[in-house]
DOTI-885470 format. One record per residue (C-alpha): residue number from 1; x, z, y; residue in three letters. Coordinates in steps of 0.02 Angstrom, whole numbers, plus 50000, padded with zeros to 5 digits. Each point is the difference from the previous one (the first is absolute). Layout:
+------+-------+-------+-------+------+
| banu |     u |     w |     v | paba |
+------+-------+-------+-------+------+
|  NUM |     X |     Z |     Y |  ALA |
...
+------+-------+-------+-------+------+
! end
This chain:
+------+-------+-------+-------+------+
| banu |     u |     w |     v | paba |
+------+-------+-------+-------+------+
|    1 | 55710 | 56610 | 58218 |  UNK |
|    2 | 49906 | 49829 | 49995 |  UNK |
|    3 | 49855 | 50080 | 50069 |  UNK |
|    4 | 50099 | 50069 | 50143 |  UNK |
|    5 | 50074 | 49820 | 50034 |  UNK |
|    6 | 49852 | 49906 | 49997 |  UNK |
|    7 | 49926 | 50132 | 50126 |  UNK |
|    8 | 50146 | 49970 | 50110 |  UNK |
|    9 | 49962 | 49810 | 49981 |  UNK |
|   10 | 49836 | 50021 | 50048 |  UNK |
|   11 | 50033 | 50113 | 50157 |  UNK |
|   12 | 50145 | 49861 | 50053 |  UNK |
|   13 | 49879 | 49862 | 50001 |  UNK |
|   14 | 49860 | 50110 | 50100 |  UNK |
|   15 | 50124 | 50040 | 50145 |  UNK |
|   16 | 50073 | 49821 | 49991 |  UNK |
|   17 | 49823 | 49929 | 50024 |  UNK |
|   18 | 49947 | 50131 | 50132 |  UNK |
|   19 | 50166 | 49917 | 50093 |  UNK |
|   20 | 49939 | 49845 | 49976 |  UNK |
|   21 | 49810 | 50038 | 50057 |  UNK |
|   22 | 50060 | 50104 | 50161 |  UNK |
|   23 | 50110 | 49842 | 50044 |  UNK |
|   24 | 49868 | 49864 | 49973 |  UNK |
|   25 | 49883 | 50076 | 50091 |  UNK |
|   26 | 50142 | 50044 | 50139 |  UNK |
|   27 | 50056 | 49823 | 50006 |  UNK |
|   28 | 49803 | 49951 | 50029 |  UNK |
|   29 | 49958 | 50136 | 50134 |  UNK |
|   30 | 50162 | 49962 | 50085 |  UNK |
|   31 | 50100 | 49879 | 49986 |  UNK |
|   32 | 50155 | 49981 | 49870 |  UNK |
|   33 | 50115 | 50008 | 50125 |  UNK |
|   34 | 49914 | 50166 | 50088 |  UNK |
|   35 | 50006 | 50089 | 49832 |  UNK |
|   36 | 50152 | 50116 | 49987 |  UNK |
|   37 | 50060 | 50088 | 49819 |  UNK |
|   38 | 49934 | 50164 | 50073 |  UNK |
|   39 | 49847 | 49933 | 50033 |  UNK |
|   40 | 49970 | 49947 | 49831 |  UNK |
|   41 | 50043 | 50168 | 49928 |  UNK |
|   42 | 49901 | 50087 | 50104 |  UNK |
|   43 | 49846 | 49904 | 49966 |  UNK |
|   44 | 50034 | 50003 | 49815 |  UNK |
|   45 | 50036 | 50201 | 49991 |  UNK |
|   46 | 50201 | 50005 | 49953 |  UNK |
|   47 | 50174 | 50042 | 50058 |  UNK |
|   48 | 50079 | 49855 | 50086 |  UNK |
|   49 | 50166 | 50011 | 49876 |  UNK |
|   50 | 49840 | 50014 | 49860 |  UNK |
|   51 | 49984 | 49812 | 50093 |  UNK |
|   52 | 50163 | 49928 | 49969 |  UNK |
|   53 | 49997 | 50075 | 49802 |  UNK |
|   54 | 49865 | 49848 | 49955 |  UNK |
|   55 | 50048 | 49874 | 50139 |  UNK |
|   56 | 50144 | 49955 | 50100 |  UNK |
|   57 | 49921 | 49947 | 50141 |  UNK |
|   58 | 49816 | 49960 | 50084 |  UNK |
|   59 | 50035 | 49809 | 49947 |  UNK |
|   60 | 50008 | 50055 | 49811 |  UNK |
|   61 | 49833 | 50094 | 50009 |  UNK |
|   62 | 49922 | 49827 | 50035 |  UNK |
|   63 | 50076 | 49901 | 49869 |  UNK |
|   64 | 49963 | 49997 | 49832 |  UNK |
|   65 | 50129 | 50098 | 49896 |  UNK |
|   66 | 50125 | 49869 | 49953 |  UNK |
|   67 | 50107 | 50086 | 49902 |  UNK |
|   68 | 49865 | 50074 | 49870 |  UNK |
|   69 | 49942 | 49827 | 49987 |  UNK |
|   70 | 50152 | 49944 | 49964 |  UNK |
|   71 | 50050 | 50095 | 49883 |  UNK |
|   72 | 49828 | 49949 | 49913 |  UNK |
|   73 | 50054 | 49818 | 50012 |  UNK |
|   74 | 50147 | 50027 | 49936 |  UNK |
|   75 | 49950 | 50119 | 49828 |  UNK |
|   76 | 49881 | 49831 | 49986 |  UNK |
|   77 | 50128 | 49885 | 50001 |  UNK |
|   78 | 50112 | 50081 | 49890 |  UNK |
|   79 | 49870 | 50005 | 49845 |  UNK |
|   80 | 49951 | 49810 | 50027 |  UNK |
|   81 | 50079 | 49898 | 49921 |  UNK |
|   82 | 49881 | 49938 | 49891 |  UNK |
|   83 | 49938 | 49898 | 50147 |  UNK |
|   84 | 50063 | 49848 | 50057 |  UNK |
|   85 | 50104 | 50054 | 50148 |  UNK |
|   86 | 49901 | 49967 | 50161 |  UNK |
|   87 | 49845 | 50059 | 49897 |  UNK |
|   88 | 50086 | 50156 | 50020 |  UNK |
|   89 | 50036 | 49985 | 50176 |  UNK |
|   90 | 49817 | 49949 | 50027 |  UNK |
|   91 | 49946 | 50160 | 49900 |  UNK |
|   92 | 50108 | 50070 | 50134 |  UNK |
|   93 | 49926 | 49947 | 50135 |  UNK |
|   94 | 49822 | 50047 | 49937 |  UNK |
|   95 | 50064 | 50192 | 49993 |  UNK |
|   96 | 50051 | 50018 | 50177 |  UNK |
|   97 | 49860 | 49881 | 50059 |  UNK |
|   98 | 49890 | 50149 | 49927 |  UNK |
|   99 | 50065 | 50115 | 50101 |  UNK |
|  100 | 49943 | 49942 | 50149 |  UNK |
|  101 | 49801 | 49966 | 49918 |  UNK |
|  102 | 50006 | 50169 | 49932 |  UNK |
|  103 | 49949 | 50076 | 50189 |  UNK |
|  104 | 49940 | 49842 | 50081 |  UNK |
|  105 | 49962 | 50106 | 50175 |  UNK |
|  106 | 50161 | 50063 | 50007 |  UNK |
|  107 | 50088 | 49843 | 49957 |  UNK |
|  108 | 49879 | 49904 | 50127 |  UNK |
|  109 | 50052 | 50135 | 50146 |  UNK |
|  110 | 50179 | 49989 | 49930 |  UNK |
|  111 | 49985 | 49835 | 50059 |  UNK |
|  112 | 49939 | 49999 | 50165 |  UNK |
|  113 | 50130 | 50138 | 50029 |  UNK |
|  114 | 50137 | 49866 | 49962 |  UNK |
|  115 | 49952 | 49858 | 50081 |  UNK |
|  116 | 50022 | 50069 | 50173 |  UNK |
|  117 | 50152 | 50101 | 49953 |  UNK |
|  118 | 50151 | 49905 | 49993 |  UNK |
|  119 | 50103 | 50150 | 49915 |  UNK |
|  120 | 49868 | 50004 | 49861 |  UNK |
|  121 | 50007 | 49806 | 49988 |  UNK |
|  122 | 50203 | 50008 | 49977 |  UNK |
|  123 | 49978 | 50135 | 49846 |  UNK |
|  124 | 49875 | 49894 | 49917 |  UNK |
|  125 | 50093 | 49853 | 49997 |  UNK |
|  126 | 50167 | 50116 | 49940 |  UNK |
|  127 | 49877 | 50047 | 49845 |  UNK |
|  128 | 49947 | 49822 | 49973 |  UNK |
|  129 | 50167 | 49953 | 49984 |  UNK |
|  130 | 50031 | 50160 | 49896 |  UNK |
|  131 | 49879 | 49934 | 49874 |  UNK |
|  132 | 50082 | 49806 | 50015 |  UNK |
|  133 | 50167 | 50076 | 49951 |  UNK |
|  134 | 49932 | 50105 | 49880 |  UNK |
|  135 | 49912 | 49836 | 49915 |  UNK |
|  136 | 50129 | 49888 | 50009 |  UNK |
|  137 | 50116 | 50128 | 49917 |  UNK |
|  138 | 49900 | 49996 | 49854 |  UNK |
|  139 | 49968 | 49831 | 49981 |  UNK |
|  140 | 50173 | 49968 | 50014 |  UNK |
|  141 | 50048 | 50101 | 49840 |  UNK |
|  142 | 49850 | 49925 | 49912 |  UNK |
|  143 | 50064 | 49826 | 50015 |  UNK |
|  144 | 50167 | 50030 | 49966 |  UNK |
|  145 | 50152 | 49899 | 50011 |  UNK |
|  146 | 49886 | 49854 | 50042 |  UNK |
|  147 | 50115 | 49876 | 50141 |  UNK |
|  148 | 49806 | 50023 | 50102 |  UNK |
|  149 | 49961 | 50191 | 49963 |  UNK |
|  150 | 50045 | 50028 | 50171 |  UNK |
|  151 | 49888 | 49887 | 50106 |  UNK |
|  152 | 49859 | 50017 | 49843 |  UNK |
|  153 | 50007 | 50175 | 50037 |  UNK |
|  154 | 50020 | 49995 | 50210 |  UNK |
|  155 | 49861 | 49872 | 50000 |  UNK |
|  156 | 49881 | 50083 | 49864 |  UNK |
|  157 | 50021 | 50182 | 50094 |  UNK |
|  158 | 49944 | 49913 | 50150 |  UNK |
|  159 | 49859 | 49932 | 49938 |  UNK |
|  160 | 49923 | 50142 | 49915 |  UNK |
|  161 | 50023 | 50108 | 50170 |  UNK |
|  162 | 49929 | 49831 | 50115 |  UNK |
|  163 | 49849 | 50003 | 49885 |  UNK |
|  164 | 49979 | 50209 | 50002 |  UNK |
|  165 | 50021 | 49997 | 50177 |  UNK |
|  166 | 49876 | 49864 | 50043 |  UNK |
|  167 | 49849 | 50082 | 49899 |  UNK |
|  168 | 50036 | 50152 | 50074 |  UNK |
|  169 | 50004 | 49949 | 50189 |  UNK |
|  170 | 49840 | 49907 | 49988 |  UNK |
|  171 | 49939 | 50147 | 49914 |  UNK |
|  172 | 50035 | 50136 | 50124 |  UNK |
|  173 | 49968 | 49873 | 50135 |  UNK |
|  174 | 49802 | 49998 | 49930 |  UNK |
|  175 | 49999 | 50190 | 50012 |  UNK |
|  176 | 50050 | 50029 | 49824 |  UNK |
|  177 | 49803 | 49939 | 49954 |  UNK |
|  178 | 49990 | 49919 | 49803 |  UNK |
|  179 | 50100 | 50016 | 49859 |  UNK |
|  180 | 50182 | 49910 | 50037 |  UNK |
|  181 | 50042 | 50031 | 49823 |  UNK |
|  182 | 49924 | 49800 | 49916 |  UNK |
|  183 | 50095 | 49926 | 50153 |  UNK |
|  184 | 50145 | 50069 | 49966 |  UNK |
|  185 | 49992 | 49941 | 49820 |  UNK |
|  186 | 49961 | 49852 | 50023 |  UNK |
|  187 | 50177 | 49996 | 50117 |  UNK |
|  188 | 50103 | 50062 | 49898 |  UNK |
|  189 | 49934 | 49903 | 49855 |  UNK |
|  190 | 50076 | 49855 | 50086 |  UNK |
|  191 | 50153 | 50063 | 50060 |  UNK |
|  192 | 50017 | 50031 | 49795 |  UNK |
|  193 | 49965 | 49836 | 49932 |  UNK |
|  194 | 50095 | 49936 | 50144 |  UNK |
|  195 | 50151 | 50091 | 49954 |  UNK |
|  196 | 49994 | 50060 | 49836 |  UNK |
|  197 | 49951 | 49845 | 49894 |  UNK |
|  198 | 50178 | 49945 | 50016 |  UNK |
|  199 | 50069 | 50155 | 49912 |  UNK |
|  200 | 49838 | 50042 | 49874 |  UNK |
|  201 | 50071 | 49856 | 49868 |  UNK |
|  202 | 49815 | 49930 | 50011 |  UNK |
|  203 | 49989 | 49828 | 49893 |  UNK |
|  204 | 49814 | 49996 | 49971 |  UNK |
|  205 | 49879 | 49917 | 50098 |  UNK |
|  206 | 49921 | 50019 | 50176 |  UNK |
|  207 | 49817 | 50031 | 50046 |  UNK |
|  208 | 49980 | 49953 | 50181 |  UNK |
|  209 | 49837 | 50075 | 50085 |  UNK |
|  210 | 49912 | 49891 | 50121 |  UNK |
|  211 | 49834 | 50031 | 50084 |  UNK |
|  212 | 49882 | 49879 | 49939 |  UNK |
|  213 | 50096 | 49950 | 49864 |  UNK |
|  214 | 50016 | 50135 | 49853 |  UNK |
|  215 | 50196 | 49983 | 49969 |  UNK |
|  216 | 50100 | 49859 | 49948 |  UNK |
|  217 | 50142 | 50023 | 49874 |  UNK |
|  218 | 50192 | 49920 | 49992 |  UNK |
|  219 | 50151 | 50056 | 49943 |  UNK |
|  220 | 50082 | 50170 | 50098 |  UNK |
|  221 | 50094 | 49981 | 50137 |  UNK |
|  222 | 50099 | 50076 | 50123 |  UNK |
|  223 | 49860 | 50099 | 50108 |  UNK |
|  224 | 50118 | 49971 | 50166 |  UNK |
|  225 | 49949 | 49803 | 49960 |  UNK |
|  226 | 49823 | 50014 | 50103 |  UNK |
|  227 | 49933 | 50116 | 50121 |  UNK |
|  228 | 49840 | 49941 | 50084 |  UNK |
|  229 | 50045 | 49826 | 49932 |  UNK |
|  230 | 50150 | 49984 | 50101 |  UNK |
|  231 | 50168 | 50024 | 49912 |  UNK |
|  232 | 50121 | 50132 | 50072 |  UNK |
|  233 | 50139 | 49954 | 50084 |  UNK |
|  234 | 50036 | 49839 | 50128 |  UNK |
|  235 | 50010 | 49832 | 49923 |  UNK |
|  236 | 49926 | 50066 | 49807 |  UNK |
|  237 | 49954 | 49855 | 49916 |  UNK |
|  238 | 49870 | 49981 | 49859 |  UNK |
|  239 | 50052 | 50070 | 49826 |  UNK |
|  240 | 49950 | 49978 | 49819 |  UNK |
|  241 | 49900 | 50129 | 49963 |  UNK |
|  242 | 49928 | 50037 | 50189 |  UNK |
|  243 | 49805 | 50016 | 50018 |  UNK |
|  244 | 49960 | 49887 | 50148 |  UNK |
|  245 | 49823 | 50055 | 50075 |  UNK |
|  246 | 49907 | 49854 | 50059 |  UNK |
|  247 | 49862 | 49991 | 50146 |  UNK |
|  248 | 49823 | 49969 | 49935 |  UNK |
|  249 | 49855 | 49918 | 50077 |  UNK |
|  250 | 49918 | 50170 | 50065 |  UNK |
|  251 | 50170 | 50053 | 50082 |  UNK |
|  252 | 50015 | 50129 | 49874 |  UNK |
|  253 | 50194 | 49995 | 49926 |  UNK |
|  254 | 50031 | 50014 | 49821 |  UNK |
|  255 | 50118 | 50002 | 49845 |  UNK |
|  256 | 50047 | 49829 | 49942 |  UNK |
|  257 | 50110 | 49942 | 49889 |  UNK |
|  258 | 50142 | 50043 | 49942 |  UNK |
|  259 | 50142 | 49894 | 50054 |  UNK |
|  260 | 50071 | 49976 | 49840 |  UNK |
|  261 | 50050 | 49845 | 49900 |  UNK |
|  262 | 49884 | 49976 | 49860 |  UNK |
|  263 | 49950 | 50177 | 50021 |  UNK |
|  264 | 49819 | 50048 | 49955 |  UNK |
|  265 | 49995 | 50158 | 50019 |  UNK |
|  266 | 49977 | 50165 | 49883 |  UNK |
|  267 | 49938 | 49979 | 49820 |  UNK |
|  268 | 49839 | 50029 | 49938 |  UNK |
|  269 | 49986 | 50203 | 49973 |  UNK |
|  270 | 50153 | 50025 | 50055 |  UNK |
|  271 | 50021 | 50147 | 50128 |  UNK |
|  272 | 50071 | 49993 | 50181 |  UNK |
|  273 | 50161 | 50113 | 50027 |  UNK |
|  274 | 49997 | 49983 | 50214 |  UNK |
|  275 | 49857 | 49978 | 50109 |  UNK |
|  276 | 50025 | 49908 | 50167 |  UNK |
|  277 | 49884 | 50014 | 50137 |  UNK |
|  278 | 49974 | 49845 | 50129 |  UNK |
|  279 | 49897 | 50031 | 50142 |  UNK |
|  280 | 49955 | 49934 | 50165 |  UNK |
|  281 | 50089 | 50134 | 50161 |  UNK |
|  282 | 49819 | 50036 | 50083 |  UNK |
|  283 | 49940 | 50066 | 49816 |  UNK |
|  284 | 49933 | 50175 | 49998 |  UNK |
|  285 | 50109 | 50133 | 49882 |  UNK |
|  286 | 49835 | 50042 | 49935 |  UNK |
|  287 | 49981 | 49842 | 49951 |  UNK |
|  288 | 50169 | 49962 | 49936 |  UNK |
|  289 | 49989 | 50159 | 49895 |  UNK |
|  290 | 49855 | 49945 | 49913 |  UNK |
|  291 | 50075 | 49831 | 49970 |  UNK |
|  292 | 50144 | 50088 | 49892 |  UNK |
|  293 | 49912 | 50111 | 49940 |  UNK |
|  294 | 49896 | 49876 | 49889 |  UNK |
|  295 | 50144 | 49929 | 49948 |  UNK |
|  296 | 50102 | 50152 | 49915 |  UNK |
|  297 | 49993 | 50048 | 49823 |  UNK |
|  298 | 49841 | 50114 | 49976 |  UNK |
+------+-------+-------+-------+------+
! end
């Protein structure tokens, strides 16, 4: 009986990506809007009504399969809550990222399709908001009956799909060439100490990377306090407990101090619990990676 099913299993996903192959390569010869269901079945050797049994129309051969991915996103989310909550999201976000970096041609013709088909451009955004609702929802129980969960949860979905969605268009926009996985982390490694320090009960220190300047350590803070050396938010003013990069003779920026009263930083031998990054805007990833990198726990 298990034999029989995985067989079945096996034959589903053959015919579903014969479907998919006929209309790529339909959609490429011809034009997506000169490519007709029947066409597609013809070229891919099945019934038209054999069609409609794996897709429900030409749009959803295109698109990645939402709904399986979903359902993957969601069996994720509902085992993690031993990480802090957009952690989880983030972990999330990695899982349907990988879907489209599993087939980088198809996701890179994908693509192309979309942008010139406005139909195709109006499901997208439907899943993207599909995946924002599906986010927030979460992060809304996880916080609670916090008088902020809502906005916390609004504003953190949104920022783990803004950060998916950016490494992924300037992805398929270079043809899908690299590996978009280390920008991607290094993304959503900042969306998480962005909006997760507040909620991890962190009261340890801070190591703050800095090219040029090994890391300088103060007492943890909230990691919405400096992004890029700017606080968030109009009219932030200076806090306790904010690193303040300074301008150095070469024009290279750097950690400072900490602006802290009477603080000097971490204890001899004693561990960091966060690691903040400060770097200049027109700094390569690559080199930003490496920068953290050095700095985390071996």
């Amino acid at each position: 009986m298990a034999g029989s099913r995985v067989q079945g299993a096996v034959e589903a996903a053959d015919v579903r990506g014969r479907i998919a192959a006929a209309a790529r390569d339909l959609f490429a010869d011809r034009g997506y809007d000169n490519t007709t269901v029947d066409a597609i079945a013809e070229r891919a050797g099945i019934a038209r009504r054999t069609f409609f049994r794996y897709f429900r129309s030409k749009d959803d051969v295109i698109l990645p399969d939402h709904d399986r991915i979903s359902r993957a996103v969601i069996a994720h989310l509902g085992s993690a809550g031993h990480l802090a909550p957009v952690e989880a999201v983030c972990a999330a976000a990695r899982i349907v990222f990988s879907e489209y970096v599993v087939n980088r041609q198809v996701s890179v013709q994908r693509y192309l399709v979309s942008r010139s088909v406005p139909a195709l451009r109006d499901r997208e955004s439907a899943n993207v908001s599909r995946y924002c609702r599906l986010f927030g929802r979460y992060l809304r129980e996880r916080y609670g009956p916090a008088p902020d969960a809502a906005l916390r949860a609004e504003v953190g979905a949104s920022a783990v799909i803004a950060a998916h969605n950016q490494v992924l268009r300037e992805w398929l926009q270079g043809r899908g060439e690299g590996d978009p996985m280390p920008a991607l982390d290094a993304a959503l490694a900042w969306v998480c100490a962005t909006f997760d320090h507040g909620s991890a009960q962190h009261d340890g220190n801070v190591a703050v990377a800095a090219p040029g300047n090994g890391m300088v350590h103060g007492p943890a803070v909230p990691c919405d306090a400096v992004i890029g050396g700017s606080p968030i938010g109009a009219g932030a003013g200076r806090r306790a407990g904010v690193v303040d990069p300074v301008p150095v003779g070469d024009g290279e920026v750097r950690a400072g101090q900490t602006i802290a009263d009477g603080e000097q930083g971490r204890r001899p031998g004693e561990q960091a619990d966060v690691v903040v990054a400060v770097f200049r805007s027109d700094q390569s990833i690559e080199d930003v990676l490496r920068h953290i990198s050095g700095s985390l726990r071996p």
